[in-house]
C-alpha positions in Angstrom: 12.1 15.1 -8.5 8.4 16.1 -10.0 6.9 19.0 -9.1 3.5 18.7 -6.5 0.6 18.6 -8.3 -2.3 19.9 -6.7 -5.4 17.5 -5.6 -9.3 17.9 -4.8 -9.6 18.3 -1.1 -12.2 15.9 0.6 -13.9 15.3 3.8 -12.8 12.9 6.4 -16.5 11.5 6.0 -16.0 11.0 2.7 -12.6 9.3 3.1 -14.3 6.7 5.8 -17.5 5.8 3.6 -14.4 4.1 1.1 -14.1 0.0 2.7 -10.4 -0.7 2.9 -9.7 -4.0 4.1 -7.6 -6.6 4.9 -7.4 -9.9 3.0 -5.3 -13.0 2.3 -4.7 -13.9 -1.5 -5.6 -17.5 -1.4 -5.7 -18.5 -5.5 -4.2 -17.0 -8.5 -4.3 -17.6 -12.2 -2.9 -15.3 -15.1 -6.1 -13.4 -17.0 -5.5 -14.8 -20.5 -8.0 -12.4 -21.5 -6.4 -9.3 -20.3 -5.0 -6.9 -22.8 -2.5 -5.5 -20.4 -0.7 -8.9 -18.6 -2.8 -9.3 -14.8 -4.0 -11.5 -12.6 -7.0 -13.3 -11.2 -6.3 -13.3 -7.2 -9.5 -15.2 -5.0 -8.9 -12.8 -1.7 -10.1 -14.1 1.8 -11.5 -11.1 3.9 -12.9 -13.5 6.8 -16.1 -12.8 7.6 -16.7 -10.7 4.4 -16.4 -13.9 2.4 -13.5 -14.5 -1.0 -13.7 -12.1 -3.4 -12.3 -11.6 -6.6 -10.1 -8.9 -8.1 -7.8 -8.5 -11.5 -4.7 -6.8 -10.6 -1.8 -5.7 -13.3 0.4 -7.2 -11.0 2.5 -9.3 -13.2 6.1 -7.2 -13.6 7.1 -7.8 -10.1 5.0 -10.7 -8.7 4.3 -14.3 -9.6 1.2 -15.9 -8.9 2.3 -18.3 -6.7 4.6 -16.0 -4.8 1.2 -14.0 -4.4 -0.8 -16.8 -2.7 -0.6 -16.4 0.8 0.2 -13.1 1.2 -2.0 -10.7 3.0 -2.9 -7.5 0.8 -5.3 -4.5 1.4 -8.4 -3.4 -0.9 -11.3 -1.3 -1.5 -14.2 -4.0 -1.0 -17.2 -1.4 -1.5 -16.9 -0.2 -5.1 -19.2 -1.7 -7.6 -18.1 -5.1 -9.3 -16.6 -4.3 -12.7 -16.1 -6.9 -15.9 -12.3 -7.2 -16.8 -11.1 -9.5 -19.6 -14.5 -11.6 -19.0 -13.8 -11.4 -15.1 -15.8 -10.3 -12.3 -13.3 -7.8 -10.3 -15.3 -7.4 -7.3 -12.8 -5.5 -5.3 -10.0 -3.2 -6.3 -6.5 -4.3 -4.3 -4.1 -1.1 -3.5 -0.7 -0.7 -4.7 1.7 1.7 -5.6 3.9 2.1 -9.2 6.7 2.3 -9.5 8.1 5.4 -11.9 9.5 4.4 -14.9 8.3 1.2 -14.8 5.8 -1.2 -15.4 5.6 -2.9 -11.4 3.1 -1.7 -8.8 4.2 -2.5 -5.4 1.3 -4.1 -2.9 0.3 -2.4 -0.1 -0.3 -4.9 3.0 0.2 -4.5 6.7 3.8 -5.6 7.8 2.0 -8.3 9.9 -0.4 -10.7 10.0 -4.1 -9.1 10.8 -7.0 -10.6 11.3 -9.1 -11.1 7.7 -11.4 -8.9 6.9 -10.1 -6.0 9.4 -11.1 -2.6 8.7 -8.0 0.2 7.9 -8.4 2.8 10.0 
């Protein structure tokens, strides 16, 4: 077991200026560019419109097992340039110790795109 570490505090309003939504992975290719192996997922988010993210997703998910699958993002960051890609939004996930596999966060049923985590 690690020992706690000790975070920043922040405010609740903080907290709820950060966008976390919820989106449906509906395309996936592998980011030949990457330096580190990812993925290029297209992520519906309804209303919001499909927007794209990298994610170093590749130890534990395929990219077809990825399409389909509803996942959860910060959708109000600034666009960043990875491996030549627009990353518009960052998707959540958590590692996994020891490894090299990030587990998706997603809600454990379907939710309308685009919905706002409260």
């Amino acid at each position: 077991m690690t020992e706690p570490t000790e975070t920043a505090e922040t405010t609740a309003e903080e907290f709820f200026r950060t966008e976390i939504r919820a989106g449906r992975v509906v395309k996936t290719e592998v980011n030949a560019k990457a330096r580190v192996p990812a993925y290029k997922l297209w992520i519906d988010f309804g209303e919001h419109g499909v927007k794209q993210s990298s994610a170093q997703i590749t130890a534990r998910y395929t990219a077809e097992a990825l399409v389909g699958r509803m996942v959860v993002a910060v959708v109000n960051f600034p666009p960043r340039r990875i491996a030549g890609f627009k990353s518009e939004v960052l998707v959540l996930g958590v590692p996994v110790e020891g490894t090299d596999e990030v587990v998706l966060l997603a809600p454990d049923a379907d939710v309308p795109l685009g919905a706002r985590v409260s």
